[in-house]
N, C-alpha and C positions, 0 to 999 in steps of 0.2 A: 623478469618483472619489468623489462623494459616496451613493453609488448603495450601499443595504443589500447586505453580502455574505453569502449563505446556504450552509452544507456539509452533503448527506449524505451518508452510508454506508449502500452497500448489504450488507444484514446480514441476507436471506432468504433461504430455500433448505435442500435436502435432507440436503448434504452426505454425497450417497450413496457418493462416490465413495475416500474417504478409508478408507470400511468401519467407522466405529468410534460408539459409540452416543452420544459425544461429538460438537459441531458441530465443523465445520474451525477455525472462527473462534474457539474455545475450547482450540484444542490451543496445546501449549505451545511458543513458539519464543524462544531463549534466556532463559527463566524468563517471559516474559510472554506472555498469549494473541495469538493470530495478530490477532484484529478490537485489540488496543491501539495497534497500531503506524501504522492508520489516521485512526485517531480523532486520538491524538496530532500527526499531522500534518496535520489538519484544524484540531486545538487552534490548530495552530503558526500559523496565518494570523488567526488573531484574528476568529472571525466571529461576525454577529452570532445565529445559533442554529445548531447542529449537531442533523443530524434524524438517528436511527438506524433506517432501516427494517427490522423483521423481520418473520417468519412461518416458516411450513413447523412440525416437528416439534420445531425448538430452540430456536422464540419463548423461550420462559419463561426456558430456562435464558440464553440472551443476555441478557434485559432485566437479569436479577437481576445478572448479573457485571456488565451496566453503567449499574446503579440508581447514582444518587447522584452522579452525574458531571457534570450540569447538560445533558445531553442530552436530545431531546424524542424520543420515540420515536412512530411510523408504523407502522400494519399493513399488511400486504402480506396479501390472504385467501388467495390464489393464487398459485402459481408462475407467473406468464405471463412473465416477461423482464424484462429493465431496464428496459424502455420505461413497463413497468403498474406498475413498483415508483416509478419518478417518478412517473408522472403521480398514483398515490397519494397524494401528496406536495402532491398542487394546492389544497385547503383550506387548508393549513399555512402555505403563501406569500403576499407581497403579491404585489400585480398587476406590479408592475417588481421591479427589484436584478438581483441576481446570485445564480447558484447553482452553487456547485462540487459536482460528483459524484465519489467514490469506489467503487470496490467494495471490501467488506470484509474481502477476502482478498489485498488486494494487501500485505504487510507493508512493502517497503523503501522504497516512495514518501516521500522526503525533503519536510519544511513549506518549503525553500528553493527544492524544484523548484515545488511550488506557488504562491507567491509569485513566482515566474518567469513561471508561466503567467497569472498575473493582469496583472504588468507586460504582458506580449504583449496583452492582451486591451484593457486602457484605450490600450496607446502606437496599437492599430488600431483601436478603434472597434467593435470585434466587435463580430458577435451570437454566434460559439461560438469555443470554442480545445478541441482532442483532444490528448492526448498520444499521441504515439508514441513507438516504438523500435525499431531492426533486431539482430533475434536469430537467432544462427547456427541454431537449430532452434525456427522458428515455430511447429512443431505445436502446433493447439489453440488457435490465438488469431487472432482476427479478421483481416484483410488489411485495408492501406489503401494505397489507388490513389489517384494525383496524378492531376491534370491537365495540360496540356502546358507550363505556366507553372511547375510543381513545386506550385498549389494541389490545395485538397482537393478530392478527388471525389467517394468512394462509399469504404465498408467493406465486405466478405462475410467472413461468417462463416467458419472453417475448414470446418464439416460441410455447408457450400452453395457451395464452394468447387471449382471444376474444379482436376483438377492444375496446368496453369499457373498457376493464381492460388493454388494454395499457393506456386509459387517465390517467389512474393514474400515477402521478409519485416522489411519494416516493418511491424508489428504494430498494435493499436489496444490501449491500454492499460486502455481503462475508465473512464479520467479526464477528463472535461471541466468543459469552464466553459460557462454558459448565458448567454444575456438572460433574464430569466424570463419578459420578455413574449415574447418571437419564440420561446421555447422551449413555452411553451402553445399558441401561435398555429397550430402545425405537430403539436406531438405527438400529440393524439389522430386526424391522417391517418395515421399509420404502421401499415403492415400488419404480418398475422401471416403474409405466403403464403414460409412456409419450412417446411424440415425438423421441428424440432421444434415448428411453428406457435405460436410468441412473438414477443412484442414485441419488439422487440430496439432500445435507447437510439441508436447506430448513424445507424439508419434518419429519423431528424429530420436530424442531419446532411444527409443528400444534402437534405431540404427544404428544408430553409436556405437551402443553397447555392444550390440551381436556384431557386428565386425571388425570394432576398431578395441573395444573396451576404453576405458578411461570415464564412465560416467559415475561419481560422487554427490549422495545424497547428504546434505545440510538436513536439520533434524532442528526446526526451533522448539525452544524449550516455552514461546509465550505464543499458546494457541491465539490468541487474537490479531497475531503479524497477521492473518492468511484470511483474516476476514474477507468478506465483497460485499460492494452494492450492489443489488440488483432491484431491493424492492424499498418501501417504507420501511416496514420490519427489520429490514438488515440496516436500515441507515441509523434505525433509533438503538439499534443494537452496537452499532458503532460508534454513537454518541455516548452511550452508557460507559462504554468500554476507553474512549478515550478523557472524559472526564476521570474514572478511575485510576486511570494512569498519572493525571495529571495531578490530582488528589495526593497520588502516593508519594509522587515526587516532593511535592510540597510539606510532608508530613515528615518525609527524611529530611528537610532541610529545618524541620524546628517550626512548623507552623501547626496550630491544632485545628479539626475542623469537628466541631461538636456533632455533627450529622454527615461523614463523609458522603453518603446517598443524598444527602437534599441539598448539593450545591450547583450550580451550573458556572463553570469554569470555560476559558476559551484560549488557545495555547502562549499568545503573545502576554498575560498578564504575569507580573513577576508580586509575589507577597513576600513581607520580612519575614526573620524569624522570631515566635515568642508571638505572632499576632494568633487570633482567633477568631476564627469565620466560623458564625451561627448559621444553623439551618436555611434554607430558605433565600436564599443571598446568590446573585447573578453580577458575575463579575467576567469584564468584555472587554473587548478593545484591547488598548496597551494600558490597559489597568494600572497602575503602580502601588501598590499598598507598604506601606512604611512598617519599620519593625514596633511588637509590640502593641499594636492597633487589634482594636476590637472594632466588626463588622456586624452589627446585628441582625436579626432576620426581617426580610423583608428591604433591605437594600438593594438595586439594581443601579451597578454603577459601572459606566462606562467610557471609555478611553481617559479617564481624572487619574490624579493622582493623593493619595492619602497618608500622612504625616503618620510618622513615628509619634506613636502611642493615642492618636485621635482614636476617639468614638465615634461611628458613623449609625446614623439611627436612622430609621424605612425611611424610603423615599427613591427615587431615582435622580440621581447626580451622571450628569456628563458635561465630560472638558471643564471640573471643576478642580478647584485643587482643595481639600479639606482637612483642615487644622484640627 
C-alpha cells in the first residue's frame, strides 16, 4: 500500500456529438462543468498527481478552465482511443505505482466508489480492477463478458458488438485501476482491428488476463456512477440523475421536499434540517438555507443565504441574506 497512486482523466476529443461549439466537458451540469465532477473525484482519493489529458479542437479552451488547479496536463495529438490517450501518458509516469483512469465525461462517479475500487485492488493483489455496472438500456457502451467463475474476460465494444452481445448489459465504465508496470508491459500490444480502428483501453485488459491473470471486476451497485456525455439527452439525463441524488441526500438529513421531481438543485448549496422546499424552487450557487425554513414555489435563489425558520416567497433573490 506504499505503491505511488496516479489519476488521469481523459479530457480529449471532438465532442462532435453533443452539436455545440462548446466541449461536452465544458457544458454546464448543475452550475458546474461536466470534466469538474471527475476531476473532483479523482481529487477525492488523494493522489499523488492527477494527469488531464487533452487534445482535439477544445485543447485550449479545457486547459484554460482547468489552469490553476494543480493538475499536470498531457497532449493527446490524435484521436486514436483510450488506449493511445494512456499510453501518452508513459513519459509522465514512474516505472511501478498505480494509475486510476477516468474518462472525462463520466460526471457522477462518487471519490467513495473509487476508494472502493483501490480497496479491491491492494485486498487482491491486482494487476487491474474495471468498473462495471448493469443498465436497463446499455446502448453505446462497452459489454463485459465473465468467465465461468463470474471472472473477467473480454469487453466489445457496442459498435463491434453482435446483437447477442448487446443483450448483455453489464457495462464497462471507463474506469480502472492499473499496475503501471503490467499496464505498460501489455499496452502497446493492443490492436486497432475494429470499426473505428482505435485503440481501445479495454483491449489490455483481456492481456492481462490471458497471461498474467490478476484482473478484478468492481460491480457498482448505482447504475448512474457509469453514466456519459456524449449528447443533449445524456446530459439532461445526467442532470436528472444528479439532482436526485442530491434531493436524497438532503431528505436523509431531515429536510422535506413537497415535489422531489420539481426542484432544481446545484451541489455547493447546503439546507437545514426540518426546512421545506416547495415545488417549483431553483436553488444555486452556495445557497445557504437555515434550518426549519420554508421555501415556496416559484423562488430562484442564488448564492444568499436564508435564516432559520424565514419564509421566502417567489421571486428571485441573489447575494441577499433573508430573514
Amino acid at each position: 500500500m506504499n505503491e505511488g497512486v496516479f489519476a488521469a482523466v481523459l479530457a480529449a476529443g471532438e465532442s462532435t456529438r453533443i452539436r455545440s461549439s462548446t466541449s461536452k466537458l465544458l457544458h454546464s451540469l448543475c452550475g458546474k462543468p461536466v470534466l469538474e465532477y471527475p476531476v473532483s473525484a479523482a481529487l477525492g482519493i488523494d493522489p499523488d498527481k492527477i494527469f488531464l489529458v487533452t487534445g482535439g479542437p477544445h485543447k485550449e479552451d479545457v486547459e484554460k478552465a482547468f489552469s490553476g488547479r494543480g493538475l499536470f496536463f498531457v497532449h493527446q495529438e490524435k484521436p486514436l482511443g483510450t488506449g493511445h490517450a494512456v499510453m501518452c501518458l508513459r513519459a509522465n509516469l514512474p516505472d511501478s505505482g498505480i494509475l486510476l483512469v477516468l474518462p472525462g465525461d463520466a460526471p457522477l462517479i462518487r471519490p467513495e466508489t473509487l476508494r472502493k475500487m483501490l480497496d479491491l485492488y491492494w485486498d487482491k493483489s491486482a494487476r487491474a480492477v474495471v468498473m462495471t455496472a448493469r443498465l436497463p438500456d446499455p446502448t453505446g457502451y462497452g459489454r463485459v463478458f465473465r468467465r465461468g467463475n463470474g471472472g473477467f474476460l473480454k469487453v466489445i465494444e457496442h459498435h463491434d458488438a453482435t446483437e447477442a452481445e448487446r443483450a448483455v448489459n453489464e457495462v464497462c465504465s471507463g474506469i480502472y485501476i492499473f499496475s503501471i508496470e503490467t499496464l505498460f508491459r501489455w499496452l502497446d500490444k493492443v490492436g486497432a482491428d475494429n470499426k473505428k480502428r482505435e485503440y481501445y483501453l479495454p483491449g489490455v485488459l483481456e492481456l492481462i488476463q490471458e497471461n498474467e491473470g490478476g484482473v478484478w471486476i468492481y460491480e457498482s451497485s448505482d447504475p448512474d456512477e457509469v453514466l456519459g456525455i456524449n449528447t443533449r439527452h445524456d446530459l439532461a439525463v445526467a442532470h436528472l440523475a444528479m439532482i436526485r441524488r442530491l434531493v436524497g441526500r438532503f431528505m436523509e438529513q431531515g429536510v422535506t421536499f413537497i415535489d422531489p421531481n420539481g426542484v432544481y438543485l446545484e451541489p455547493d448549496v447546503q439546507i437545514g434540517a426540518d426546512s421545506v422546499i416547495y415545488p417549483w424552487v431553483s436553488l444555486m450557487g452556495k445557497t445557504k438555507i437555515g434550518r426549519g425554513a420554508n421555501v415556496l414555489s416559484g423562488a430562484v435563489i442564488v448564492d444568499s443565504e436564508v435564516g432559520d425558520g424565514a419564509v421566502v416567497r417567489p421571486g428571485y433573490y441573489e447575494k441577499e441574506r433573508i430573514l
